[in-house]
FIKETI-439473 format. One line per field, with one value per residue (C-alpha): x, y, z. Coordinates in pm, 1 decimal. Each point is the difference from the previous one (the first is absolute). Example, Ala and Ser with C-alpha at 12.3 -4.5 7.8 and 13.67 -1.06 7.14 Angstrom:
! residues 2
east	1230.0/137.0;
north	-450.0/344.0;
up	780.0/-66.0;
! end
This chain:
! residues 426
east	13419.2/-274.0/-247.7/36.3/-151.8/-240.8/210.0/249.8/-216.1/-164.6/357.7/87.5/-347.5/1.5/321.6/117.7/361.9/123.4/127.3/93.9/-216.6/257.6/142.0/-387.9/-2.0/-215.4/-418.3/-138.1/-366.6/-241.1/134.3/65.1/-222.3/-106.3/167.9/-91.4/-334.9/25.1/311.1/100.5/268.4/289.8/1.6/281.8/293.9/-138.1/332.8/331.1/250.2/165.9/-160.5/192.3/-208.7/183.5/-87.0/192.1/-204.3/-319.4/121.8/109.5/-319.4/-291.5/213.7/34.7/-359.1/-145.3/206.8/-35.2/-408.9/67.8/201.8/-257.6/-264.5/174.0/124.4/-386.9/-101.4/342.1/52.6/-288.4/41.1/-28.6/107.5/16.0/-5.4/94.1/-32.2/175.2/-111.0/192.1/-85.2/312.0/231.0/180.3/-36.8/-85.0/-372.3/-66.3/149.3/-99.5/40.2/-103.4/-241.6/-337.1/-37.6/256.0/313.6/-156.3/75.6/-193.4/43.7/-127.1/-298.4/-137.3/-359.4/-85.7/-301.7/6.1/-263.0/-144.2/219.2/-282.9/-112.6/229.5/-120.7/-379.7/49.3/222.1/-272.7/-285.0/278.4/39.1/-414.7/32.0/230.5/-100.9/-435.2/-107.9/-328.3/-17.3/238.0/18.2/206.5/-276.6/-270.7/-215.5/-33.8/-322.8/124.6/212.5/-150.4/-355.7/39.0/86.2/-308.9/-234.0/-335.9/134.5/-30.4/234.5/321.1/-33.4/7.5/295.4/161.3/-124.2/171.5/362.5/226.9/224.3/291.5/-84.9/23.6/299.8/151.8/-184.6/-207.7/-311.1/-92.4/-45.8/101.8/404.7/-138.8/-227.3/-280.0/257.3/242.0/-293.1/2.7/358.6/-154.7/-268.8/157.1/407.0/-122.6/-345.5/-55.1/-157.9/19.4/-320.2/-6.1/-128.2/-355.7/233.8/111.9/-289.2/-163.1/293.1/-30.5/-418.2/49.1/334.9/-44.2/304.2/176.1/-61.1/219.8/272.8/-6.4/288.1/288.5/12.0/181.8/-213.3/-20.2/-354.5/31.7/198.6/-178.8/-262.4/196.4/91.2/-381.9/-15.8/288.4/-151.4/-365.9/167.7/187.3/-350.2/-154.5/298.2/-44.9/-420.1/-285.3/-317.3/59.9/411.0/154.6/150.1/386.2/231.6/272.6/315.2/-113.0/6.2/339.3/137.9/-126.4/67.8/302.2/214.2/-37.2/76.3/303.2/102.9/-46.1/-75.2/49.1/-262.4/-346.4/-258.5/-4.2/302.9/81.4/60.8/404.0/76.3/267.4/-145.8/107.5/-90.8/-71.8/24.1/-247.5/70.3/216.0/-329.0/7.0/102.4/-261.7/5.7/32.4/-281.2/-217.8/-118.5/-259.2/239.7/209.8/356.4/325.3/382.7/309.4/-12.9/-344.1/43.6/333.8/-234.2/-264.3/250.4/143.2/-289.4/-122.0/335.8/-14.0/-393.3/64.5/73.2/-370.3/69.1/-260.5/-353.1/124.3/303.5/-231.5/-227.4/290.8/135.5/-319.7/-21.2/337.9/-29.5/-109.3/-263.6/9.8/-294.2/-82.1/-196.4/25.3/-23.6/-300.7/-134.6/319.9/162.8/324.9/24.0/24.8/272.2/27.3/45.3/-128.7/28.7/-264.4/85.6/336.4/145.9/265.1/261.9/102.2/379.8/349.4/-74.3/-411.3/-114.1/-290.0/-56.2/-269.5/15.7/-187.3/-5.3/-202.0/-93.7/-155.4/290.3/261.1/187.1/112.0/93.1/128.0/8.2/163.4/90.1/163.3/-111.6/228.8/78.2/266.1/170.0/-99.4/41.4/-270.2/25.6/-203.2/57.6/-272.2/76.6/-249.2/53.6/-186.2/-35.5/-24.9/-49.4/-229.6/-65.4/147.2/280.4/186.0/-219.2/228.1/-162.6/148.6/-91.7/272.7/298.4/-150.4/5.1/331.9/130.8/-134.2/75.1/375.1/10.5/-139.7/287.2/280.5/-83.7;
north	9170.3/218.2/161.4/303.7/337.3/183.5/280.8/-209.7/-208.4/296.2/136.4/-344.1/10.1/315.8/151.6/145.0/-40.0/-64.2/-346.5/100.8/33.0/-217.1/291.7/202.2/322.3/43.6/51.8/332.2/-59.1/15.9/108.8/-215.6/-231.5/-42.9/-185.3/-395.6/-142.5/-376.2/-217.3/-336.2/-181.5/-53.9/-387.8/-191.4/-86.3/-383.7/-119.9/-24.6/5.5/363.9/169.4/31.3/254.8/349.6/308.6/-5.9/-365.0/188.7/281.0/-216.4/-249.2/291.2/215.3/-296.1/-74.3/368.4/135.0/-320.6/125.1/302.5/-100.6/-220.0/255.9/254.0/-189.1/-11.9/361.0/200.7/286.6/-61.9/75.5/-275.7/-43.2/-246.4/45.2/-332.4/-50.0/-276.2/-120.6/-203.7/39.9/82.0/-10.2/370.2/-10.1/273.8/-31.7/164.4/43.1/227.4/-28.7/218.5/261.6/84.4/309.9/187.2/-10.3/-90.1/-333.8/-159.9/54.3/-224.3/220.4/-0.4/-143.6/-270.4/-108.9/-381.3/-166.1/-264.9/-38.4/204.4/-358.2/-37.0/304.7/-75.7/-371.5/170.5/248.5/-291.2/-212.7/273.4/19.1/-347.5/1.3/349.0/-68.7/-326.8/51.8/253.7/-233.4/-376.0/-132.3/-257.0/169.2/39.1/340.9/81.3/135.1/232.7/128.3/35.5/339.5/102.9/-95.9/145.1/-74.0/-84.3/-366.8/-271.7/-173.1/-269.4/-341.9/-105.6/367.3/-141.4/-276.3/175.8/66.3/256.4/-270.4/-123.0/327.8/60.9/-369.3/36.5/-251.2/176.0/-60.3/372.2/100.8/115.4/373.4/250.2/168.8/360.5/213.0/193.6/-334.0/134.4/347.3/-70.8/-234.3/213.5/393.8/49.6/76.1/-218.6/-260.1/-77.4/-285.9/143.6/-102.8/-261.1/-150.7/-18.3/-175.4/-231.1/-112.9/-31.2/-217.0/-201.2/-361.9/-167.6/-323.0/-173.7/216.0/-193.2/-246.1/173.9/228.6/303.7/325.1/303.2/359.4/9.2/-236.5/245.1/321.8/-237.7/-28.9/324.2/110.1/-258.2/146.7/301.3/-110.8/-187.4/294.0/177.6/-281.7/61.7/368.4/-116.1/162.6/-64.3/39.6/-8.5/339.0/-34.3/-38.5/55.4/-243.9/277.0/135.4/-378.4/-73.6/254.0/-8.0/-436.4/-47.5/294.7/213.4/-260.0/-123.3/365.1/-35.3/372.8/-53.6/-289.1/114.9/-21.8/431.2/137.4/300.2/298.1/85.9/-426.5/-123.0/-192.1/-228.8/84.0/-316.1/-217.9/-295.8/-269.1/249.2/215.2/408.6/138.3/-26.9/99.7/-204.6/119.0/-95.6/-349.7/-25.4/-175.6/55.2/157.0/-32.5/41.2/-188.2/100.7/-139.7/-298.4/-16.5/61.7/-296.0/-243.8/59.7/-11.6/-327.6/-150.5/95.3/-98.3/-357.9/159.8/85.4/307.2/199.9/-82.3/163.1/-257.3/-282.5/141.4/23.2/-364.4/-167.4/146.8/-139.4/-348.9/-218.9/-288.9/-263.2/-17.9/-313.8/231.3/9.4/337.6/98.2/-134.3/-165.7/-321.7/110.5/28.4/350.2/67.5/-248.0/240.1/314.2/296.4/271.4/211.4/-144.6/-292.8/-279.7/-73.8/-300.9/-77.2/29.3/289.6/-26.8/380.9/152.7/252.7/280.9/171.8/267.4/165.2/281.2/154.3/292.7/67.9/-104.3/-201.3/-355.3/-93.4/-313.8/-68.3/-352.5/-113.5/-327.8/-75.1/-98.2/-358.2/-217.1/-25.0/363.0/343.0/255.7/194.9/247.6/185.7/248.1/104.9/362.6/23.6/292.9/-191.9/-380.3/-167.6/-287.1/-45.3/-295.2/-232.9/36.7/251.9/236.2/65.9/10.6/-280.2/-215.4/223.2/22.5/-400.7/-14.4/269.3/-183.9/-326.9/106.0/212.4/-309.8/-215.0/270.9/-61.2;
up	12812.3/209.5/-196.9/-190.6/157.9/-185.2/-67.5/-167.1/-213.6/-146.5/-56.3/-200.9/-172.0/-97.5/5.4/-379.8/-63.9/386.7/-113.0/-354.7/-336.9/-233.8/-161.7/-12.0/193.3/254.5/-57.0/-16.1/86.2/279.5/350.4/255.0/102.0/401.9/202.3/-19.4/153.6/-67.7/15.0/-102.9/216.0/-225.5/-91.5/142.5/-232.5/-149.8/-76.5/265.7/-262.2/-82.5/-283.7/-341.2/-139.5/-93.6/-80.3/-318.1/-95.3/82.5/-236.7/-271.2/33.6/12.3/-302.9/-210.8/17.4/-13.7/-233.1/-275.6/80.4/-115.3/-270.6/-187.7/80.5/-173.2/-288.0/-49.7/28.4/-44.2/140.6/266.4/363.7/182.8/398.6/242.3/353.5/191.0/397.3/195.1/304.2/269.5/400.0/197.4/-233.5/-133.8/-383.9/-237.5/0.1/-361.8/-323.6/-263.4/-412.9/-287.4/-19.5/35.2/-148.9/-251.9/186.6/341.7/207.4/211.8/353.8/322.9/47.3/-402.8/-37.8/-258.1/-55.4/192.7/-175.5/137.7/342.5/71.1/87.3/269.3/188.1/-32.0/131.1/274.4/101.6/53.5/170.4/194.8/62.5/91.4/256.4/162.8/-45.0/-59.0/22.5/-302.1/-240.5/-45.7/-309.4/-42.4/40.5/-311.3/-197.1/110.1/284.5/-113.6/-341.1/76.4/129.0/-313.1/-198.5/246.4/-185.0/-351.3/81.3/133.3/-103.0/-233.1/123.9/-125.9/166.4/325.4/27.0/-48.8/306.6/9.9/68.6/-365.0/-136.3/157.7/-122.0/-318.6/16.8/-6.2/-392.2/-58.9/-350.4/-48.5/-80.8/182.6/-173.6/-77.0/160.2/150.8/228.9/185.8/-7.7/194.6/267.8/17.4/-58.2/76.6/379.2/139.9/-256.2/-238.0/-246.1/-363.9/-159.0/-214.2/290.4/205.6/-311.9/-22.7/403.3/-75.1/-298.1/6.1/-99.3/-79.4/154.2/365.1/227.3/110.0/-303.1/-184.6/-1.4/-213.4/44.8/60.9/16.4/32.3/336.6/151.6/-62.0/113.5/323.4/18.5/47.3/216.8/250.8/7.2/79.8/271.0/136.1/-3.7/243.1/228.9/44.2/80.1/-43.0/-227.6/-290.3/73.0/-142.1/-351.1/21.5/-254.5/-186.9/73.2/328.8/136.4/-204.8/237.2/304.7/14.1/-202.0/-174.2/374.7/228.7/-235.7/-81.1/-345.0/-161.5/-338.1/-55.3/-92.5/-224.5/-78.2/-86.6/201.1/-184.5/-68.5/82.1/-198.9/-278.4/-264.8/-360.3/-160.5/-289.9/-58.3/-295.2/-184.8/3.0/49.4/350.0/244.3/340.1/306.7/185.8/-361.4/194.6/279.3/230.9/277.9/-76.5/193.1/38.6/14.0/363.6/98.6/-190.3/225.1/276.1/-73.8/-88.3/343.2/202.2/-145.4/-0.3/349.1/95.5/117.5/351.1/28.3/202.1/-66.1/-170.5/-277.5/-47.2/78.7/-290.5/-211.0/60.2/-70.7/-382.8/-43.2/102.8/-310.7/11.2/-261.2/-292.6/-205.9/-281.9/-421.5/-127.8/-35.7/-376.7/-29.2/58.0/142.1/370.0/164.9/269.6/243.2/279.5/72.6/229.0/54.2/-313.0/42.8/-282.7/90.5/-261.0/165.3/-81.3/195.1/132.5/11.2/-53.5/93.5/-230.3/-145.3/-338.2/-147.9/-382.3/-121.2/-320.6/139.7/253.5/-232.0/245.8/83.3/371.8/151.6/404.7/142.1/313.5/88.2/384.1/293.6/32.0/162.6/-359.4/-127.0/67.2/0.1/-326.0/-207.2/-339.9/-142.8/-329.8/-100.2/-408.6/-170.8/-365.1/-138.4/-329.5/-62.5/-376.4/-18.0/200.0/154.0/197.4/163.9/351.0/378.1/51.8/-145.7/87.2/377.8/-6.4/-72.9/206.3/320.5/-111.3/-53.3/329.5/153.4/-116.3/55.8/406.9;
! end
């Protein structure tokens, strides 16, 4: 199959309700967006036998899984509005790409184009933008490089980054491997780096990169927030060195996020400030009062950006563009031979950048993100192209969870099984 024009993958990427919303009626939200900058060549079909999968299975397997979700959330907190918005994903083939359950706000559904708070798939996008950096100015970002290079401008004369600091890469924070605590020092830490133009690390912060002392970077695996705001000061020091000039100008976390990734990809509805009159989730964390989506210093999208992303890294193999190449690179997983950190059980034994393997029949490479400021909990997977499997993605956008006690009821799980048992319905 030739490659998809421009025009017609922003159609598919961004279109809301061309292919069908699963019952939901169309979004009212922002206008259109622009026309499509950056394409990915639609992956070749990995299998030559016909494919089994219906419309009415997709229906059944998505509604099944959403709606038992919002079942068990409510049976917690009655009377509670909780939505889901769910986006499927699956290059050249003429599905309904979203589905829509329950409300976010009294007597309100979710549409394609509602914002929820995405937690920490904000990880995908930062890896993305200094993949991006890689592949576009080499000179400027290095995943094995040390810190120095990219923090330093950022003390000025406060002093230097602690030893152990120095010796972290941005490929271990972005494989978490770097030994930096699970924590950052306070939400004031995603203030600085996603709404302040241009970004500036708080005192705490600084302190925290001057001081640090913890285990050998590279010596164990441990999940961290802290590594990626980390990284995320480093992307956009190392944007700074691109544009030149001494000292670089400061840049800024959103400003970048658009003009690398959400532009290029057509994807309006993911950014770190909520635009004023955007469709936004009210949300419910841990059976807690409403909060607002917009309440976490993150990045917030849609069902129809997360359709968007899924499709252009589902699609990135091609390498068409820098962008793609970027793309492809935080996807494919290396394996690790660490314990978790302080622990003797082993940490994953593969990892992508931001990305996570669940190794199985399908493997899925997946992200997830929770908030208790933004309320929400989100879920992205993709299962890659392969002689034996199909490319597939689901992102599930859920504006409430519960986690005092198990089960935990999260996206996570229902997301799982909603690929898994698309995966099998082929």
């Amino acid at each position: 199959m030739s490659g998809m024009s421009r025009r017609e993958f922003g159609r598919l990427a961004a279109g809301v309700g061309l292919l069908g919303l699963g019952g939901a009626a169309a979004a009212c939200g922002p206008s259109a967006p622009p026309e499509q900058t950056e394409t990915a060549t639609p992956v070749p079909d990995a299998r030559t036998q016909p494919i089994r999968l219906t419309q009415a299975d997709l229906d059944r397997i998505i509604g099944n899984q959403a709606n038992t979700l919002l079942q068990r959330l409510q049976a917690k907190m009655p009377g509670v509005d909780y939505g889901v918005a769910v986006a499927f994903a699956y290059p050249n083939h003429q599905f309904n790409p979203y589905y829509m359950y329950g409300t976010v706000a009294p007597q309100t559904p979710p549409t394609p184009r509602t914002l929820f708070a995405i937690g920490s798939i904000t990880k995908t996008f930062t890896t993305a933008m200094f993949a991006n950096g890689v592949v576009t100015n080499p000179s400027c970002f290095n995943w094995d490089a040390g810190l120095q290079q990219y923090l330093s401008g950022y003390l000025g004369g406060s002093g230097n980054l602690s030893q152990t600091l120095q010796q972290i890469t941005p490929r271990m924070l972005a494989q978490h491997t770097s030994g930096l605590p699970v924590a950052s020092t306070g939400p004031q830490d995603g203030v600085g780096l996603f709404e302040t133009n241009p970004s500036a690390p708080p005192p705490d912060l600084l302190n925290f990169w001057r001081t640090h002392n913890g285990p050998a970077p590279g010596s164990c695996w441990r999940y961290s927030d802290m590594a990626f705001i980390t990284l995320g000061f480093a992307t956009v020091s190392a944007y700074g060195c691109a544009v030149g000039g001494n000292p670089p100008p400061g840049q800024a976390y959103s400003a970048l996020l658009q003009s690398t990734i959400t532009g290029p990809l057509n994807m309006p509805d993911t950014v770190t400030i909520v635009p004023n009159g955007a469709p936004l989730a009210q949300a419910y964390p841990n059976g807690g009062p409403q909060v607002s989506s917009a309440g976490a210093s993150d990045i917030k999208s849609s069902a129809t950006d997360m359709h968007t992303w899924m499709l252009a890294h589902l699609g990135a193999a091609d390498q068409s563009s820098p962008l793609m190449t970027a793309l492809a690179s935080t996807t494919q997983t290396t394996p690790l031979s660490l314990n978790q950190c302080g622990e003797s059980r082993p940490g994953p034994a593969n990892m992508g950048l931001a990305w996570q393997l669940r190794p199985g029949s399908p493997p899925i490479i997946w992200k997830d993100g929770q908030t208790a400021l933004g309320g929400c909990s989100c879920w992205v997977g993709m299962t890659m192209a392969s002689p034996t499997q199909e490319p597939l993605g689901i992102a599930i956008l859920l504006n409430g969870y519960w986690a005092k006690g198990q089960p935990n009821i999260i996206a996570d799980t229902y997301g799982f099984a909603m690929l898994e048992q698309i995966s099998n319905a082929i």
